[in-house]
C-alpha positions in Angstrom: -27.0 6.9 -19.9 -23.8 7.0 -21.9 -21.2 5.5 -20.3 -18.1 6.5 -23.1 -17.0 5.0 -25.8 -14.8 1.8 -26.6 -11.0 1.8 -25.3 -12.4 4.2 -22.1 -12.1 3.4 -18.4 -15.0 4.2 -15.9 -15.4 3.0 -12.4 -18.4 1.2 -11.4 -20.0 0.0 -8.7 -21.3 -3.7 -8.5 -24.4 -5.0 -5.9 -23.8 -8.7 -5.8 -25.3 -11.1 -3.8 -24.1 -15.1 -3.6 -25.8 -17.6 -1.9 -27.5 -14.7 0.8 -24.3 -12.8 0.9 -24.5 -9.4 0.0 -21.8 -7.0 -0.8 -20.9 -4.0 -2.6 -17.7 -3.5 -4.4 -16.1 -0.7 -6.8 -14.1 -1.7 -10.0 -12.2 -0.4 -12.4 -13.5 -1.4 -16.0 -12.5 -0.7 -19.7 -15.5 -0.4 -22.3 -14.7 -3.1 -25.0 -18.3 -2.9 -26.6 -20.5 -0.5 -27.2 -24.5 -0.1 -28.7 -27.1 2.2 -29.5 -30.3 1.5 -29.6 -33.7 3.8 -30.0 -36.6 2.6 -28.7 -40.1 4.0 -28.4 -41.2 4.8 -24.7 -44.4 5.4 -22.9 -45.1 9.0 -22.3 -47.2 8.5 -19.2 -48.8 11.9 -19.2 -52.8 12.1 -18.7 -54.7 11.8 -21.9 -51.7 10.8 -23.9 -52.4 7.4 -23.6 -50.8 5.1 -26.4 -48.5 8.0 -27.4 -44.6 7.3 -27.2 -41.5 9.0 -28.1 -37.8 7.7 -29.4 -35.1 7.2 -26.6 -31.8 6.1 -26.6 -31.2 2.8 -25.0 -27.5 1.7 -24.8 -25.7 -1.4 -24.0 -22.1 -2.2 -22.9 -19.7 -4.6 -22.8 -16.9 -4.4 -19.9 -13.5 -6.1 -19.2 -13.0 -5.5 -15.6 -9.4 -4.6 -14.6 -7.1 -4.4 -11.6 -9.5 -6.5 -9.4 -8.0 -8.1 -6.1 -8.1 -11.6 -5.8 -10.9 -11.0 -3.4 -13.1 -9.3 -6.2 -12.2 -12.0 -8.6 -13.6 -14.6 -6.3 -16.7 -12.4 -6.1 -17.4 -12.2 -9.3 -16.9 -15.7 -10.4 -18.8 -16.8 -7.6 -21.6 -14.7 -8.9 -21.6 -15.7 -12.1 -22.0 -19.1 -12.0 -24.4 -19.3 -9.6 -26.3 -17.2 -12.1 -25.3 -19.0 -14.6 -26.6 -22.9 -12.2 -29.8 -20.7 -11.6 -30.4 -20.2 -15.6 -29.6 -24.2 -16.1 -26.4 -23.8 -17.9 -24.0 -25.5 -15.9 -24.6 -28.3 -13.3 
């Protein structure tokens, strides 16, 4: 789905879990990035096997603002151990 277009706010909710600890937060974010993408999908419809049709995919960068200093440690804490699990730091 479309989320907006660059220089637009939109809240969004965030599952993360660190280390076995799960929790759910909601944050403000602006959209700095912003691209469109069409890809060719599966129709999944009985005897229309190998047929596809065009879709839009989108992807989005975000710059999350006015975050408490507990949602800050959240986050970080996240990613890096996403970023320990993907061998990148150490």
């Amino acid at each position: 789905h479309d989320l907006g277009t660059i220089g637009e706010y939109c809240r969004m909710a965030l599952k993360l879990n660190v280390e076995g600890f799960d929790e759910v937060i909601k944050v403000c974010s602006e959209i700095c990035y912003r691209e469109e993408t069409t890809v060719q999908v599966p129709l999944n419809m009985p005897g229309e096997e190998g047929l596809t049709r065009p879709t839009s995919m989108f992807t989005f960068g975000v710059k999350f603002v006015d975050l408490t200093k507990e949602q800050v440690l959240l986050i970080t804490a996240y990613i890096y151990r996403s970023l320990y699990e993907q061998g990148k730091v150490m």
